[in-house]
C-alpha positions as CSV (number, residue, x, y, z in Angstrom):
1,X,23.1,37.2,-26.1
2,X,20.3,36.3,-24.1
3,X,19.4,33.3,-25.5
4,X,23.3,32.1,-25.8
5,X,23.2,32.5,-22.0
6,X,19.8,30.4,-21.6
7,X,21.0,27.9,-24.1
8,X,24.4,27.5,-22.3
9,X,22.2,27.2,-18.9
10,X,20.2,24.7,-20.2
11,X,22.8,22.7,-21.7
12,X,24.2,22.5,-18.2
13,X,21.5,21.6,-16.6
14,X,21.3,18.5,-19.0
15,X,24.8,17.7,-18.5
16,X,25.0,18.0,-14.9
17,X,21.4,15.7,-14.2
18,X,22.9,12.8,-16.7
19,X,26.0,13.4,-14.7
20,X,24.2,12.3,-11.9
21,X,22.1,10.1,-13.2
22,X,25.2,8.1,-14.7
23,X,26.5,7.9,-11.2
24,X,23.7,6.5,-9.6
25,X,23.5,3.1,-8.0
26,X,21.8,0.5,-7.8
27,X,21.6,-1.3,-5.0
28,X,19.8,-4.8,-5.3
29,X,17.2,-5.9,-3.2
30,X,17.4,-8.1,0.2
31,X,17.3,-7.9,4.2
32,X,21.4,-7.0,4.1
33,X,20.2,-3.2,4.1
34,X,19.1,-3.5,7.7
35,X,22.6,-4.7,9.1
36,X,25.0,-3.4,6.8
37,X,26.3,0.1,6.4
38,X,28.4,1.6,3.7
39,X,27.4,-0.2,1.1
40,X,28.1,0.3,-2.5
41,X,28.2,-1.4,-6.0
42,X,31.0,-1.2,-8.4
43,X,30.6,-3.8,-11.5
44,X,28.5,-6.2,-10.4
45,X,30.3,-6.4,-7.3
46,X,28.0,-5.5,-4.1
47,X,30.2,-4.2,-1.0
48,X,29.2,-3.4,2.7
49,X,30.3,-3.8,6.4
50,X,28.2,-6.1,7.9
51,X,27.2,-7.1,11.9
52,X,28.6,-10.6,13.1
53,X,27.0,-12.6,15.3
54,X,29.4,-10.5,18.2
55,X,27.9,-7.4,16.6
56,X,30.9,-6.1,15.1
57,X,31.3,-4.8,11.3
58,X,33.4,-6.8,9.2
59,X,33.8,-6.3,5.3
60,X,32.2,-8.2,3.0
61,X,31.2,-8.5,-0.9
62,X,29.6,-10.5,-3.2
63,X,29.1,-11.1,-6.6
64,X,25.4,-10.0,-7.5
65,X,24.6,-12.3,-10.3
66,X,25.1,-15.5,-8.7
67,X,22.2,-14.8,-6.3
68,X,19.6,-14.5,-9.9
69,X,17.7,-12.5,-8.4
70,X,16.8,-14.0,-4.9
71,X,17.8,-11.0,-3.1
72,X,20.9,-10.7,-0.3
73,X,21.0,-11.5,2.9
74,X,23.6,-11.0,5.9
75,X,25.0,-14.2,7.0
76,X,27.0,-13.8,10.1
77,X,28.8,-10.9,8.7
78,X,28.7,-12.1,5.1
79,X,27.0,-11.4,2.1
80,X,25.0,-14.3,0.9
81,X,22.3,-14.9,-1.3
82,X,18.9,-15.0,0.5
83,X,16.2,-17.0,0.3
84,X,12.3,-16.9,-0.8
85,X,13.1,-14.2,-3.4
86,X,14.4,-10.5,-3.4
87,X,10.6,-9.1,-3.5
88,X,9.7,-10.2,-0.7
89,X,8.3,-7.2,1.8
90,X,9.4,-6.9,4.9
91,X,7.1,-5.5,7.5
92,X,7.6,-2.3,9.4
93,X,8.6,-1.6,12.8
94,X,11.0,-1.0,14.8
95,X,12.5,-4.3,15.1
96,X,14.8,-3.3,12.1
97,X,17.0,-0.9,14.1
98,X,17.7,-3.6,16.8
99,X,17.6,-7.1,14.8
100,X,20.0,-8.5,11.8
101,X,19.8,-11.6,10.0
102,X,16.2,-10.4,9.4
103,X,14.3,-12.4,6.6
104,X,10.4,-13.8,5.2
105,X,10.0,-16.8,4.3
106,X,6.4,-16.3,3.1
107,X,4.3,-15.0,6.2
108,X,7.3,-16.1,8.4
109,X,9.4,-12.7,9.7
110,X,12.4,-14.1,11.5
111,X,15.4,-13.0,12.4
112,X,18.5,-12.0,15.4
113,X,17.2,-9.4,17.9
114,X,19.2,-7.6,20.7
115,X,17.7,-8.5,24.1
116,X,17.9,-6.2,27.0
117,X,21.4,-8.0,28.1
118,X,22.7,-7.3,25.0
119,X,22.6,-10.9,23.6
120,X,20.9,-12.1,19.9
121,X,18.2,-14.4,20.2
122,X,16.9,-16.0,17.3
123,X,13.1,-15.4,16.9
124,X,10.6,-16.0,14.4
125,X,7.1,-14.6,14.0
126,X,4.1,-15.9,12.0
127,X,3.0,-11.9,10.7
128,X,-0.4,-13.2,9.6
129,X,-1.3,-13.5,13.6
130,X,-0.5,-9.5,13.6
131,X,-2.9,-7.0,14.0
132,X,-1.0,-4.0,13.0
133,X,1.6,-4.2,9.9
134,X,4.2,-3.0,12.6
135,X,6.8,-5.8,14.3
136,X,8.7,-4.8,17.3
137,X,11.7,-6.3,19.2
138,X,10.4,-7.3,22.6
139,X,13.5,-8.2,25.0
140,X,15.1,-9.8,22.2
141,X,11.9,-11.7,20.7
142,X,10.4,-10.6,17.5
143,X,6.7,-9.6,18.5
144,X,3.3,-7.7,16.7
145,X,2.7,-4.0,17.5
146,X,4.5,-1.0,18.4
147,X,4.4,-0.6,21.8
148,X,7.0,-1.7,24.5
């Protein structure tokens, strides 16, 4: 009896982990994490709210395979393919809870940050000229370190 009960366990731990695992998505690569909430995948179909330039969240999805790979990016509250490629790295910092439309393109970091008015300002920031590997927003401007 024993070992009917420890099989049965077992056997429900397998099916309950592939459960799970089957569930699981993927979610492919790109900058649109850092202004988009609630985003899923069902199909090939990539969904989230996104920030507009006003910073509200408007719904938005796209199909993944036209982007081949290049990562995705928010647009102005749409989900686009990026460019310079879906591997690309983006530094740390705290500019990420404060800035959207963030992207590389190769050392280049740019992207929309909040200034202290409440306005997005375009920036951009050459992250070779960075001491630290952390970018902060400094009243609105994208900007090495993490200190205020």
């Amino acid at each position: 009896m024993h070992r009917l009960t420890a099989a049965l366990t077992l056997v429900s731990v397998f099916v309950l982990a592939t459960g799970v695992a089957a569930n699981a998505q993927y979610l492919p690569p790109g900058s649109y994490q850092l202004s988009c909430r609630n985003i899923s995948m069902s199909g090939g179909v990539l969904s989230a709210a996104c920030t507009d330039p006003q910073g509200n969240y408007r719904w938005t999805h796209i199909h993944v395979a036209v982007c081949a790979g290049a990562g995705i990016a928010n647009r102005n509250g749409h989900l686009r393919c990026g460019s310079g490629g879906g591997s690309t790295m983006l530094p740390m910092g705290s500019y990420q809870a404060s800035c959207i439309d963030v992207s590389m393109r190769g050392p280049i970091l740019s992207a929309r940050c909040t200034s202290p008015s409440g306005n997005r300002i375009y920036s951009s920031l050459d992250v070779r000229q960075c001491g630290t590997p952390n970018v902060r927003n400094r009243n609105g401007f994208l900007a090495c370190g993490v200190y205020p």
